[in-house]
mmCIF file of the N, C-alpha and C atoms, coordinates in Angstrom:
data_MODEL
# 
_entry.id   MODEL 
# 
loop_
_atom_site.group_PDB 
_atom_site.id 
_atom_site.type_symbol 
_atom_site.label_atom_id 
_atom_site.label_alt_id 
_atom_site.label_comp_id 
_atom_site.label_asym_id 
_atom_site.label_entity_id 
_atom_site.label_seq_id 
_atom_site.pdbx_PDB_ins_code 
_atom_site.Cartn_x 
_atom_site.Cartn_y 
_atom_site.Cartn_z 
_atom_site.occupancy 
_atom_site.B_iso_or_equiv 
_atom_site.pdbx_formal_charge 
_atom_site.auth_seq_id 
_atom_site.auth_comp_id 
_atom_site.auth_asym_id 
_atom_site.auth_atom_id 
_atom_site.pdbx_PDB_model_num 
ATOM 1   N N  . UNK A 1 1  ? -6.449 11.979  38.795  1.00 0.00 ? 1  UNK A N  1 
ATOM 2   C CA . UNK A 1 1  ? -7.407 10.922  38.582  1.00 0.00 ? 1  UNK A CA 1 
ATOM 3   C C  . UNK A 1 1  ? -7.661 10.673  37.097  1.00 0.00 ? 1  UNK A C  1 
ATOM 4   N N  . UNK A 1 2  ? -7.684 11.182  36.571  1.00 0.00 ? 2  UNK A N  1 
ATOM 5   C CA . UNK A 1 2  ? -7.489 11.431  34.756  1.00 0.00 ? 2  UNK A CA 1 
ATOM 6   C C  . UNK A 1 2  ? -6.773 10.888  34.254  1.00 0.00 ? 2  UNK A C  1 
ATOM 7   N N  . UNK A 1 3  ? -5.633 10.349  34.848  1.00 0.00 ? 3  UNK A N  1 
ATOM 8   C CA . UNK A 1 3  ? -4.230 9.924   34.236  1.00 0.00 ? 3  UNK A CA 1 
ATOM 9   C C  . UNK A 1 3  ? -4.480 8.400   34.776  1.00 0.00 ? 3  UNK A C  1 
ATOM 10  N N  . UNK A 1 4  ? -5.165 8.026   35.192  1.00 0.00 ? 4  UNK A N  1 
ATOM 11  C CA . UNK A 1 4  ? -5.617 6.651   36.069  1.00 0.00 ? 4  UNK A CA 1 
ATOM 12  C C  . UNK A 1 4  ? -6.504 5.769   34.954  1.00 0.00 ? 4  UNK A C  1 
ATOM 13  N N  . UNK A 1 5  ? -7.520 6.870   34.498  1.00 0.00 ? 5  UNK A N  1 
ATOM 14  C CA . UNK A 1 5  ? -8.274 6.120   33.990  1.00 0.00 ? 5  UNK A CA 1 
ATOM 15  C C  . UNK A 1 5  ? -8.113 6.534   32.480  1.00 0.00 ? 5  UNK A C  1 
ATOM 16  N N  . UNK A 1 6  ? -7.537 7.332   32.192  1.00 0.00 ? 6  UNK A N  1 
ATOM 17  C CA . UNK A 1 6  ? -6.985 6.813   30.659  1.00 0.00 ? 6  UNK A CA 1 
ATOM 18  C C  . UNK A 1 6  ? -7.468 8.247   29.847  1.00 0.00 ? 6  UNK A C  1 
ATOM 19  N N  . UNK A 1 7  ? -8.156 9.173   30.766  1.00 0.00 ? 7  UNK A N  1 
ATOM 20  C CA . UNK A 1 7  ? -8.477 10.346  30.291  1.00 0.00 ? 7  UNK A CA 1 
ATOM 21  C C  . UNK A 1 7  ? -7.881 11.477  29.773  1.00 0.00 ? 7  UNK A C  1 
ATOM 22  N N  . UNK A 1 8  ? -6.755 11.626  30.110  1.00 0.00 ? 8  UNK A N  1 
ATOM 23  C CA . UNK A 1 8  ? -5.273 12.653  29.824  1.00 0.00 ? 8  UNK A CA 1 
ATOM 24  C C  . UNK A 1 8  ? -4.808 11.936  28.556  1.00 0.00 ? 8  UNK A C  1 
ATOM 25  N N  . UNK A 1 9  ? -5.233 10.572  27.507  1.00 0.00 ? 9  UNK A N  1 
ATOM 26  C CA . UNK A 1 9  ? -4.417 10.013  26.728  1.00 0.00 ? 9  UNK A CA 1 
ATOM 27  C C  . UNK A 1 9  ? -5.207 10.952  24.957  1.00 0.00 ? 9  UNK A C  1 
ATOM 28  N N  . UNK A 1 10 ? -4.608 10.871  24.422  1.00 0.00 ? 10 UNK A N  1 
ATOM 29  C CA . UNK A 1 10 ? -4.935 11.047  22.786  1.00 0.00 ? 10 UNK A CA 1 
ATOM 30  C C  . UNK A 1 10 ? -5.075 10.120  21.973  1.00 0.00 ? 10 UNK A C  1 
ATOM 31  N N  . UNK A 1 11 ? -6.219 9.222   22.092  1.00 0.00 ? 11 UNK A N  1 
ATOM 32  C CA . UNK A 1 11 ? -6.150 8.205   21.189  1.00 0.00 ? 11 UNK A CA 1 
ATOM 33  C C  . UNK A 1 11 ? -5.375 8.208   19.736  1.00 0.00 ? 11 UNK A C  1 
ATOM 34  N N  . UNK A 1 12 ? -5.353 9.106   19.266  1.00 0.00 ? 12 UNK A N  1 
ATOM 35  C CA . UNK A 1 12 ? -5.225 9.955   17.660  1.00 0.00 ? 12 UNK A CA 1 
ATOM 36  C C  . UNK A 1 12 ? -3.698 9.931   17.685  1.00 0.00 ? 12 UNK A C  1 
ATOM 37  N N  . UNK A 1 13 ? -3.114 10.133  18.403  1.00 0.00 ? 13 UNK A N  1 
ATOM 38  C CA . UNK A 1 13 ? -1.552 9.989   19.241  1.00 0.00 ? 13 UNK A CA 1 
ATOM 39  C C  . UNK A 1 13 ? -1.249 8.747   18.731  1.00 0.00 ? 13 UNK A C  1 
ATOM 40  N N  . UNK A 1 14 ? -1.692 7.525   19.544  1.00 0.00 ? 14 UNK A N  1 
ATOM 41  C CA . UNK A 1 14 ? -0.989 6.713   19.908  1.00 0.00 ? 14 UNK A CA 1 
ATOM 42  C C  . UNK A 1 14 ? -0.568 5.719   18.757  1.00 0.00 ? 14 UNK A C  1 
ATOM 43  N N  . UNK A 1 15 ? 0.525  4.527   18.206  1.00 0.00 ? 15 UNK A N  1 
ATOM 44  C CA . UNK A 1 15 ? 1.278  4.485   17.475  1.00 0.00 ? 15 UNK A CA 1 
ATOM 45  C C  . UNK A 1 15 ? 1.100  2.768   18.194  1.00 0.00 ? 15 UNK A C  1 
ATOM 46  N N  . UNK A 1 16 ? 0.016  2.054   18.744  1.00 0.00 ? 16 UNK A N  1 
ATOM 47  C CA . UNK A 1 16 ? 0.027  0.842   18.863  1.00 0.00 ? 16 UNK A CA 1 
ATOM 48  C C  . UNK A 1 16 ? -0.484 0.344   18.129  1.00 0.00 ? 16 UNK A C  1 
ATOM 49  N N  . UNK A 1 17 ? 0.075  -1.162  16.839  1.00 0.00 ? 17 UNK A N  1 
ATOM 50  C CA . UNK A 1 17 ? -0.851 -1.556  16.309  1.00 0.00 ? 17 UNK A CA 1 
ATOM 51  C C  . UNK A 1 17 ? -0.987 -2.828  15.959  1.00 0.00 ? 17 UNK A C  1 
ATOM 52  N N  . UNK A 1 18 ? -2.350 -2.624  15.855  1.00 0.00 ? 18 UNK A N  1 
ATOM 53  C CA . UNK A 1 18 ? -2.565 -4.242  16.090  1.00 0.00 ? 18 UNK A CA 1 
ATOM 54  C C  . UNK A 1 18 ? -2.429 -5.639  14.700  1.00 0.00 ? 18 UNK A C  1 
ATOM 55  N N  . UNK A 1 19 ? -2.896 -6.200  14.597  1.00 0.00 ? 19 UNK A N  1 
ATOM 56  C CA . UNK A 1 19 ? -2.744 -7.220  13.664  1.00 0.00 ? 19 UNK A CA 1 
ATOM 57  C C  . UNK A 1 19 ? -3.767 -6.909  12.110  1.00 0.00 ? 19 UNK A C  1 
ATOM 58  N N  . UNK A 1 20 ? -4.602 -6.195  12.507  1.00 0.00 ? 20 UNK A N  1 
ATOM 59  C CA . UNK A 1 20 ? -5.461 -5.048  11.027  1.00 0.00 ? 20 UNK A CA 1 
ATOM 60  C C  . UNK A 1 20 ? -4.688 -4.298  10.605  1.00 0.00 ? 20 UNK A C  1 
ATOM 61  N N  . UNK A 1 21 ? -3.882 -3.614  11.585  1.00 0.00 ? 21 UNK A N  1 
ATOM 62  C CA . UNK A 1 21 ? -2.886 -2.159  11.124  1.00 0.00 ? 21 UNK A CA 1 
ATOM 63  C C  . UNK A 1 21 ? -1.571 -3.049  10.268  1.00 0.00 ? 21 UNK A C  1 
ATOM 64  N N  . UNK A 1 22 ? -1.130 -3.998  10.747  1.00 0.00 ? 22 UNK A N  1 
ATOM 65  C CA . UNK A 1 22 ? 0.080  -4.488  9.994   1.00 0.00 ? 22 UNK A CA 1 
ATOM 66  C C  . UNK A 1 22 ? -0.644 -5.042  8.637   1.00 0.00 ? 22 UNK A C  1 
ATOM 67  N N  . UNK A 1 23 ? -1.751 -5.474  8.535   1.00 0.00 ? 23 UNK A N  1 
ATOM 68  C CA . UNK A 1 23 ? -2.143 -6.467  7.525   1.00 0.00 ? 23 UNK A CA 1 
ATOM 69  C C  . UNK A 1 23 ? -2.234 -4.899  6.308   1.00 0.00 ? 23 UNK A C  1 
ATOM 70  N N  . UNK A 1 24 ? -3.129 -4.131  6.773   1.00 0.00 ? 24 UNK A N  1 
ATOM 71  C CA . UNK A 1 24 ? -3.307 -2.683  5.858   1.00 0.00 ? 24 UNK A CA 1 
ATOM 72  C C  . UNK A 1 24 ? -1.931 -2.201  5.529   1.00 0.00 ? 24 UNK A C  1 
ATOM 73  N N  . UNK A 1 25 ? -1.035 -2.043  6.357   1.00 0.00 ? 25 UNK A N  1 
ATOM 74  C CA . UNK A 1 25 ? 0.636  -1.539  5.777   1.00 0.00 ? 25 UNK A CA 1 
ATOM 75  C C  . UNK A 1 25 ? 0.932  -2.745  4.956   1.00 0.00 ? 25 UNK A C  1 
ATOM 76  N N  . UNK A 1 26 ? 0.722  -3.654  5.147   1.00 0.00 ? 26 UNK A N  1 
ATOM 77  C CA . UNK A 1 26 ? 1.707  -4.546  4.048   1.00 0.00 ? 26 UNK A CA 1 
ATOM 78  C C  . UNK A 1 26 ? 0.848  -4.555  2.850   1.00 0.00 ? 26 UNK A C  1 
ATOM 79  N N  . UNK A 1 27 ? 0.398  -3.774  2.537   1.00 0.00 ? 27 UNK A N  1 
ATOM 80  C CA . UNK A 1 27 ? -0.365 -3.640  0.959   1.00 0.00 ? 27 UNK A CA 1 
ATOM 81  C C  . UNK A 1 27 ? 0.218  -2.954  0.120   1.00 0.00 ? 27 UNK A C  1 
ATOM 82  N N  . UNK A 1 28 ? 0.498  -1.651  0.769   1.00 0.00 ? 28 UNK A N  1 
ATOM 83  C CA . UNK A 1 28 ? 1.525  -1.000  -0.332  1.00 0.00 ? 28 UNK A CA 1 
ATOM 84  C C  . UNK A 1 28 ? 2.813  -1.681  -0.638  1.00 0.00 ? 28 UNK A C  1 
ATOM 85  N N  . UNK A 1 29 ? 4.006  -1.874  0.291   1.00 0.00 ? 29 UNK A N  1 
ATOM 86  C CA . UNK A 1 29 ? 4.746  -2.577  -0.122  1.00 0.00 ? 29 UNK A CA 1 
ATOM 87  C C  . UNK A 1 29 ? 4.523  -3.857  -1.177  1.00 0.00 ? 29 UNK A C  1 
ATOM 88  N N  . UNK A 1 30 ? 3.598  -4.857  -1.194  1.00 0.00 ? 30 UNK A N  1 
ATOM 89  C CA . UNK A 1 30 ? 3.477  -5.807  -1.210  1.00 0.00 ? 30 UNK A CA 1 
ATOM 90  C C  . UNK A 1 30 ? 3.196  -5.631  -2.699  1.00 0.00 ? 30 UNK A C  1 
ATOM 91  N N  . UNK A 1 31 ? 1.828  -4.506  -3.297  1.00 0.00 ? 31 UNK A N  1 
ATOM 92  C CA . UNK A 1 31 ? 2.048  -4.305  -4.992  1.00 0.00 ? 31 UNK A CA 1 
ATOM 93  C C  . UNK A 1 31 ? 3.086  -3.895  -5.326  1.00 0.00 ? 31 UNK A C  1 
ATOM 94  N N  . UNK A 1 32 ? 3.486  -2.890  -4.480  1.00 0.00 ? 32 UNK A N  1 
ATOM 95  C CA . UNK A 1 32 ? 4.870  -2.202  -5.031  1.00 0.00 ? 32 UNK A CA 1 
ATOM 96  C C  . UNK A 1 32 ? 5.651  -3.114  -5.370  1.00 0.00 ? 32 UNK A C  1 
ATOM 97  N N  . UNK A 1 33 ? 5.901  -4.002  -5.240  1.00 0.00 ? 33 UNK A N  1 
ATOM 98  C CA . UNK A 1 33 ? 6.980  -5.314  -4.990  1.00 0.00 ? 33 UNK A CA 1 
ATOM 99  C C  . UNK A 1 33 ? 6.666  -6.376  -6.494  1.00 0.00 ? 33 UNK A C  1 
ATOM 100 N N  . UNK A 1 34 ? 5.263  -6.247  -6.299  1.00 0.00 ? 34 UNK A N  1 
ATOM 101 C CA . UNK A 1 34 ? 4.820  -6.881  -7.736  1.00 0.00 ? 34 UNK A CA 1 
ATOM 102 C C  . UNK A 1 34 ? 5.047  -6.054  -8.745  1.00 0.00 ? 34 UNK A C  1 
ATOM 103 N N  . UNK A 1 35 ? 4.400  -5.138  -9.056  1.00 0.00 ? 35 UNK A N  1 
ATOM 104 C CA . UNK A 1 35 ? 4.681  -3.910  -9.804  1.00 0.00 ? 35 UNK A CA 1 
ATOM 105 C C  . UNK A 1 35 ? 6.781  -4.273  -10.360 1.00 0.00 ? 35 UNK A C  1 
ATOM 106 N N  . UNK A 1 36 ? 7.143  -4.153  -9.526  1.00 0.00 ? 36 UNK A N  1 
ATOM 107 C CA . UNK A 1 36 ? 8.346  -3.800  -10.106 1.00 0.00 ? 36 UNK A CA 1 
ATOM 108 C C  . UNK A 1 36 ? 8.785  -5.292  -10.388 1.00 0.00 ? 36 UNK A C  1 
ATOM 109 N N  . UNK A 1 37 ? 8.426  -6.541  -9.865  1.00 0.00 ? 37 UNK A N  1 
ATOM 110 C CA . UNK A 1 37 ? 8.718  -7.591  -10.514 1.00 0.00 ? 37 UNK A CA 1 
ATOM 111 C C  . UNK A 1 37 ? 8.270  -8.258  -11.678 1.00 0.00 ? 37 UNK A C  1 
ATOM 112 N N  . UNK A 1 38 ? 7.026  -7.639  -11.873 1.00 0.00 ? 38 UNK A N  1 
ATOM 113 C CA . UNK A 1 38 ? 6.202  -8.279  -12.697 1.00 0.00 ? 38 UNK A CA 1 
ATOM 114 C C  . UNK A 1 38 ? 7.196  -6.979  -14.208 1.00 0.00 ? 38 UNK A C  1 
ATOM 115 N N  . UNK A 1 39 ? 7.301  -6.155  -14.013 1.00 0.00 ? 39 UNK A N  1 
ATOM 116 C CA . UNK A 1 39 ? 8.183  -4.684  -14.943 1.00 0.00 ? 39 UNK A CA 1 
ATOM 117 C C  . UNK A 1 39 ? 9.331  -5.794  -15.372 1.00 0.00 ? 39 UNK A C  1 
ATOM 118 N N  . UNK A 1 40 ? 10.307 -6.057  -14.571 1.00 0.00 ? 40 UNK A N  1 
ATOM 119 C CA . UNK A 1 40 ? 11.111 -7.001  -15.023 1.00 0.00 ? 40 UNK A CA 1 
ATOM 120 C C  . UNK A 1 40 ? 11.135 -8.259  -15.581 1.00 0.00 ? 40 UNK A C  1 
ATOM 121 N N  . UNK A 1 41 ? 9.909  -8.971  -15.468 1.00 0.00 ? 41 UNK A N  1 
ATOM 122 C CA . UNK A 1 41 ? 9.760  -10.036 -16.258 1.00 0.00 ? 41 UNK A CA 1 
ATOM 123 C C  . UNK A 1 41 ? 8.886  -10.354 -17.371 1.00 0.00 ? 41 UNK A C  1 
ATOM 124 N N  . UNK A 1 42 ? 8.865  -11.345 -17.727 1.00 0.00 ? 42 UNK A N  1 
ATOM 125 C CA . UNK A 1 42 ? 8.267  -11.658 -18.915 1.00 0.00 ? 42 UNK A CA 1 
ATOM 126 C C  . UNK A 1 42 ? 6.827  -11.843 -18.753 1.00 0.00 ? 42 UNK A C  1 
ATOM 127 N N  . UNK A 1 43 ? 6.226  -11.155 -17.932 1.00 0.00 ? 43 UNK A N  1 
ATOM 128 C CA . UNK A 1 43 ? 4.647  -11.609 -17.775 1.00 0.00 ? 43 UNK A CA 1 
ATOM 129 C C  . UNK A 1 43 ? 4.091  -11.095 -18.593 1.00 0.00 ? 43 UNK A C  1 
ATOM 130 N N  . UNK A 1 44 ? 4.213  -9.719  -18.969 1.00 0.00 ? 44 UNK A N  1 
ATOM 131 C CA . UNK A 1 44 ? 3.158  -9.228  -20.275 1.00 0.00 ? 44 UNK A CA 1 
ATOM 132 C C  . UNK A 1 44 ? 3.920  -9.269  -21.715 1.00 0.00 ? 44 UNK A C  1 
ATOM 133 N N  . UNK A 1 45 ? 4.689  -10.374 -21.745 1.00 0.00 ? 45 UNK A N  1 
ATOM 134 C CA . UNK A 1 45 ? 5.159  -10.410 -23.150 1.00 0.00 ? 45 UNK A CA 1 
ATOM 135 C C  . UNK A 1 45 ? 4.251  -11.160 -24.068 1.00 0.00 ? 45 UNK A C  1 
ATOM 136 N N  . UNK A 1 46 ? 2.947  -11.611 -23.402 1.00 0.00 ? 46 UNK A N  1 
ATOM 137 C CA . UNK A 1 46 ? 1.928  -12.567 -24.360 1.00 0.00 ? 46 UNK A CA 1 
ATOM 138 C C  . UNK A 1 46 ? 1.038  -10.758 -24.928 1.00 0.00 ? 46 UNK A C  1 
ATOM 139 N N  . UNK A 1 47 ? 0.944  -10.133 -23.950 1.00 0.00 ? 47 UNK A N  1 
ATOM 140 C CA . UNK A 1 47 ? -0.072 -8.800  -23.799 1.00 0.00 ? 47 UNK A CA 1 
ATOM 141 C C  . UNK A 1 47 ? 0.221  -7.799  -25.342 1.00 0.00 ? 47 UNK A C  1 
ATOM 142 N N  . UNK A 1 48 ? 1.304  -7.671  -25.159 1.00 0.00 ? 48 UNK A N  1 
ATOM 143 C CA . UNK A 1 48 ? 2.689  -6.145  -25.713 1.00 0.00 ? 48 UNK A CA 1 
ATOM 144 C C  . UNK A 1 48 ? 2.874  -7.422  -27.179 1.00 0.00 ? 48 UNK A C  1 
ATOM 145 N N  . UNK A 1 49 ? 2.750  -8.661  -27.603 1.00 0.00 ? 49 UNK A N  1 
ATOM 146 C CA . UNK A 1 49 ? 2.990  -9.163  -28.581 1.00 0.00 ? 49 UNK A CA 1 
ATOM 147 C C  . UNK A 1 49 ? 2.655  -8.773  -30.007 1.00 0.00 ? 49 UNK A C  1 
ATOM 148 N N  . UNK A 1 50 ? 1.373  -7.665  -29.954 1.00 0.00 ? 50 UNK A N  1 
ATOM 149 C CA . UNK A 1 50 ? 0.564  -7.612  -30.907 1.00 0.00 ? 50 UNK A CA 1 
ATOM 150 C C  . UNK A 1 50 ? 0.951  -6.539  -31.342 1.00 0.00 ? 50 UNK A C  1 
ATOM 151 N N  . UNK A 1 51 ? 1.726  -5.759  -30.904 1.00 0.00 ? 51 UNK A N  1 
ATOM 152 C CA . UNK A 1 51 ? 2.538  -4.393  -31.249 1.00 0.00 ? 51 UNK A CA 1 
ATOM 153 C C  . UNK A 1 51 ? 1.438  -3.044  -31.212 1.00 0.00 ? 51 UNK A C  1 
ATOM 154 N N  . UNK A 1 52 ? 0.527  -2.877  -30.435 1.00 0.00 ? 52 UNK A N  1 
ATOM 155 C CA . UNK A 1 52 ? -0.606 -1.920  -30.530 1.00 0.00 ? 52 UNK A CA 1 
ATOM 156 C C  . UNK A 1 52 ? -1.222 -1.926  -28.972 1.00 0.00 ? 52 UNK A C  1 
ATOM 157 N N  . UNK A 1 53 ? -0.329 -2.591  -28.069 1.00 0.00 ? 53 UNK A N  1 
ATOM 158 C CA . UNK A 1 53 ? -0.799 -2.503  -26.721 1.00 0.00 ? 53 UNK A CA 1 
ATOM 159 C C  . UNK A 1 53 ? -0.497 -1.091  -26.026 1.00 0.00 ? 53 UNK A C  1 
ATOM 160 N N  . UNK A 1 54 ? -1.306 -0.985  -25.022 1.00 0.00 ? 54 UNK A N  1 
ATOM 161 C CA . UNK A 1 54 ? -1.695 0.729   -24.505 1.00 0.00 ? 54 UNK A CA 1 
ATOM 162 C C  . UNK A 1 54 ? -0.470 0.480   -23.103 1.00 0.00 ? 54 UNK A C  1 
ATOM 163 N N  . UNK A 1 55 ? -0.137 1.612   -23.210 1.00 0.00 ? 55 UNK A N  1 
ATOM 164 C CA . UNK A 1 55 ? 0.970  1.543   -21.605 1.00 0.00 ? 55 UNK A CA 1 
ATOM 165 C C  . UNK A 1 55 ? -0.242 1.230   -20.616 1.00 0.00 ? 55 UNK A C  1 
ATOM 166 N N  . UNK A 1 56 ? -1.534 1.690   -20.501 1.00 0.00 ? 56 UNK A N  1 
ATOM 167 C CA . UNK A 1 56 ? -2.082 1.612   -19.192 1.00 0.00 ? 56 UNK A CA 1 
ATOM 168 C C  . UNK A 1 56 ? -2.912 0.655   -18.924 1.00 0.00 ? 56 UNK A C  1 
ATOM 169 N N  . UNK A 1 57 ? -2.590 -0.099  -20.344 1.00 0.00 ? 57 UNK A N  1 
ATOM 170 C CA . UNK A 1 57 ? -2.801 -1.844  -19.627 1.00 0.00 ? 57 UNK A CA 1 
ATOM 171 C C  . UNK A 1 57 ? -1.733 -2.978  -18.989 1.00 0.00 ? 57 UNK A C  1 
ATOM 172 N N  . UNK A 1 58 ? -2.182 -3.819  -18.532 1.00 0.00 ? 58 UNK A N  1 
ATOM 173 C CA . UNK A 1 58 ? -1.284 -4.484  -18.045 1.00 0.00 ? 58 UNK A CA 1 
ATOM 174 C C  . UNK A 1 58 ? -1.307 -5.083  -16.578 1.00 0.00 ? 58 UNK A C  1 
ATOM 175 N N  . UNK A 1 59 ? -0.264 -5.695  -16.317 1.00 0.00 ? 59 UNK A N  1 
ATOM 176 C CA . UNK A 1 59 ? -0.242 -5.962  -14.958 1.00 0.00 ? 59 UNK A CA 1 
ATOM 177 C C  . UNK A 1 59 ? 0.520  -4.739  -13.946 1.00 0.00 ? 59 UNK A C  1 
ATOM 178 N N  . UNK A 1 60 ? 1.434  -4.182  -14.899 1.00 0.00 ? 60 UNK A N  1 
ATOM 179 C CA . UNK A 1 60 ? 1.918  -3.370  -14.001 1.00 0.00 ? 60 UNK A CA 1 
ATOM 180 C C  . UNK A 1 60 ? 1.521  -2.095  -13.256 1.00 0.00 ? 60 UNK A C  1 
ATOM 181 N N  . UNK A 1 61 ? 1.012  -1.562  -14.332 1.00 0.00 ? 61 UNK A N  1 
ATOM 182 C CA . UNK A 1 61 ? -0.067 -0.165  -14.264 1.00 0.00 ? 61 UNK A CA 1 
ATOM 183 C C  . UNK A 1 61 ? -0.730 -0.784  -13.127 1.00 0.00 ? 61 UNK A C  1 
ATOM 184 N N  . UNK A 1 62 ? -1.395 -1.782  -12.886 1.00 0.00 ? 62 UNK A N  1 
ATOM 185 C CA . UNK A 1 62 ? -2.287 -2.730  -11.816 1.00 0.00 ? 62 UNK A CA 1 
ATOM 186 C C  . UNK A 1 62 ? -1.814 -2.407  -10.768 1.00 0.00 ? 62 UNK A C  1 
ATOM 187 N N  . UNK A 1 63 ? -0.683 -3.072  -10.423 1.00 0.00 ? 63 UNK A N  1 
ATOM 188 C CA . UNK A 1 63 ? -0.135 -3.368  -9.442  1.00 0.00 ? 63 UNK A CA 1 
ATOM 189 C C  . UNK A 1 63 ? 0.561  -1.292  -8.867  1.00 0.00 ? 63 UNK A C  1 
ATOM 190 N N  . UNK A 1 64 ? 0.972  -0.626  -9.962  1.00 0.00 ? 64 UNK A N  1 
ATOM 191 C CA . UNK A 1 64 ? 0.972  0.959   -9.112  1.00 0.00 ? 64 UNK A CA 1 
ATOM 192 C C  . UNK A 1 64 ? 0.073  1.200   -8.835  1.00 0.00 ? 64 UNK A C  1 
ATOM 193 N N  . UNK A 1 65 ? -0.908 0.926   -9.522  1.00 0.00 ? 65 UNK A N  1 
ATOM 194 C CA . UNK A 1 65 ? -2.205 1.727   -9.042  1.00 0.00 ? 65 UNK A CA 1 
ATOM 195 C C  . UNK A 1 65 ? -2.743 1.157   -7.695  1.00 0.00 ? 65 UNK A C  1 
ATOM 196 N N  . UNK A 1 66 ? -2.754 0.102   -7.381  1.00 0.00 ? 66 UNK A N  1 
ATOM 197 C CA . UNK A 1 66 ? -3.474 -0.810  -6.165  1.00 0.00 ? 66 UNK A CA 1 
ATOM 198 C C  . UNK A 1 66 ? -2.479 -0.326  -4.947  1.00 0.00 ? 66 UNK A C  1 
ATOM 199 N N  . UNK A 1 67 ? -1.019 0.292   -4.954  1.00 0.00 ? 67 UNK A N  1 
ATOM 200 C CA . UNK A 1 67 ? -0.085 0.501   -4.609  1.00 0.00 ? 67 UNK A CA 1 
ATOM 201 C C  . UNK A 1 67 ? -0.082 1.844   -3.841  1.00 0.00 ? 67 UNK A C  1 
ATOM 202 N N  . UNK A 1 68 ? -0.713 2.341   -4.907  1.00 0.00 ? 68 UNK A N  1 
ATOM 203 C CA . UNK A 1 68 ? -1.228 4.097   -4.602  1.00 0.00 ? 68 UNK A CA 1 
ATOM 204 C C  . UNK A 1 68 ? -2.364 3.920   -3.826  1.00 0.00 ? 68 UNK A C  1 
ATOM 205 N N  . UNK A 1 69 ? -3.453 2.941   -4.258  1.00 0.00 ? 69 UNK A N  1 
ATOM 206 C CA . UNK A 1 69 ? -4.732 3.135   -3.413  1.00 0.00 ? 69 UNK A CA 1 
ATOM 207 C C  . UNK A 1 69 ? -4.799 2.406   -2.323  1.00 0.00 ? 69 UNK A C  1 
ATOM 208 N N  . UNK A 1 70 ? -3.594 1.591   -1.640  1.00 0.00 ? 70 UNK A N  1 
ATOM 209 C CA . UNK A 1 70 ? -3.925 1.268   -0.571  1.00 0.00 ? 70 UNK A CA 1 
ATOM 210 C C  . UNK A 1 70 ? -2.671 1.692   0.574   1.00 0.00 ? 70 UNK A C  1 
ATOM 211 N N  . UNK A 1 71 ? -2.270 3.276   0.273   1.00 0.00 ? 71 UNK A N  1 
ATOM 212 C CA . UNK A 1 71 ? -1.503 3.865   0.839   1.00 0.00 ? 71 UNK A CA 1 
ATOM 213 C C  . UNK A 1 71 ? -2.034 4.341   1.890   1.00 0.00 ? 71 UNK A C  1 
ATOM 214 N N  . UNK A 1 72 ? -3.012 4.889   2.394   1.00 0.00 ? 72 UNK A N  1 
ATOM 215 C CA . UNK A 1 72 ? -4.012 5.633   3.038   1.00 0.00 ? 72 UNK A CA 1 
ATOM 216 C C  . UNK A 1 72 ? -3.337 5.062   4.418   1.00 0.00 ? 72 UNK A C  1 
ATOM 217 N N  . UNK A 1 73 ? -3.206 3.958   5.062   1.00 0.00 ? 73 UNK A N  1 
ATOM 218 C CA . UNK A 1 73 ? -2.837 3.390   6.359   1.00 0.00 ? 73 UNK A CA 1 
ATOM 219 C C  . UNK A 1 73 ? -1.031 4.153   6.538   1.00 0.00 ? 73 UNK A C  1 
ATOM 220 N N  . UNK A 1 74 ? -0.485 4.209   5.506   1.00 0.00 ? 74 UNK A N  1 
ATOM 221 C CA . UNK A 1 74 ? 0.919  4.680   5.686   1.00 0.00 ? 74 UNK A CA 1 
ATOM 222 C C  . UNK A 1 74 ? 0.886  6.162   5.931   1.00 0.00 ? 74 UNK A C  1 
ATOM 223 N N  . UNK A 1 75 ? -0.323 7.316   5.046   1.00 0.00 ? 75 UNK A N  1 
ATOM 224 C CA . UNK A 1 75 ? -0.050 8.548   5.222   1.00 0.00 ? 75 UNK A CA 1 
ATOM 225 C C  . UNK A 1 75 ? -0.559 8.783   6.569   1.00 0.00 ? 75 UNK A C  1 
ATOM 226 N N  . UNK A 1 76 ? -1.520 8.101   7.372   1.00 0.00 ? 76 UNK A N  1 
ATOM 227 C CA . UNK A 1 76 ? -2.177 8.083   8.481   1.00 0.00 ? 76 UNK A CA 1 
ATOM 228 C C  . UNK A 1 76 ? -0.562 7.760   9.185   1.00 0.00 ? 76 UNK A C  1 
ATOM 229 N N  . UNK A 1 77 ? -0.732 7.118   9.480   1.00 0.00 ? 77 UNK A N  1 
ATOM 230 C CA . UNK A 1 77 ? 1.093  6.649   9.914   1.00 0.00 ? 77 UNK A CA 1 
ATOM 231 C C  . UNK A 1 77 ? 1.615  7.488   10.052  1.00 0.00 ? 77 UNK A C  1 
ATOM 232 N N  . UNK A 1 78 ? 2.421  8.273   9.375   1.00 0.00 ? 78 UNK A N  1 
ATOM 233 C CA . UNK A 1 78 ? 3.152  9.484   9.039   1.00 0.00 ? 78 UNK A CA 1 
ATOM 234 C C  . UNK A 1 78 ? 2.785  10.349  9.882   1.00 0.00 ? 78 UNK A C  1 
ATOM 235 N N  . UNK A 1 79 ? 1.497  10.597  9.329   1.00 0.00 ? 79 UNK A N  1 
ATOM 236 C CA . UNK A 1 79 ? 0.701  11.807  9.808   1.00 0.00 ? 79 UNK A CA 1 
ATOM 237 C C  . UNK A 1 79 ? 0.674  12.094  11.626  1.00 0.00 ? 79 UNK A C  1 
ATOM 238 N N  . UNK A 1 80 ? 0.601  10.967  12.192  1.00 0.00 ? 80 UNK A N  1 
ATOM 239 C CA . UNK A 1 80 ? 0.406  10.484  13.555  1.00 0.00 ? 80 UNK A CA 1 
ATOM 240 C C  . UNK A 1 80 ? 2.040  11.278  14.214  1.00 0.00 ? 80 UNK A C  1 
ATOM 241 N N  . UNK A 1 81 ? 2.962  10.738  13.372  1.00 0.00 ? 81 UNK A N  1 
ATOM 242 C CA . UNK A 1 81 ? 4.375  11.412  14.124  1.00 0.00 ? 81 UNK A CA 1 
ATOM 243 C C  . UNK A 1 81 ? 4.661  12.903  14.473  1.00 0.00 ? 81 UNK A C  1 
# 
């Protein structure tokens, strides 16, 4: 009777997800993606012009860092397997 009504299941388990769970995974990819495009192009060449700019400004530093902090849905992910 347990197995009927959903009582035998592990919520914590289960690996269905819905349209929040995809929107939260596509964050990391999505800086990551900037991050390394924005590295290759000319966006902070107005920034880095003045010859005294700090590595941990920028757009790119931005974009790892936002990259790193909105990983949390992927290690959960992982973690679940």
């Amino acid at each position: 009777m347990s197995a009927v009504n959903g009582a035998g299941r592990n919520p914590a388990r289960e690996t269905r997800l819905g349209a929040a769970d995809w929107l939260s995974l596509a964050a990391t990819p999505s800086f990551a993606l900037m991050a390394v495009l924005t590295a290759h192009g000319q966006a902070d060449m107005f920034c880095l012009g003045a010859g005294h700019g700090s590595l941990l400004g920028g757009m790119v530093p931005m974009y790892a860092l936002m990259s790193v902090f909105h990983s949390a849905p992927w290690i959960r992910l992982i973690s679940r397997r």
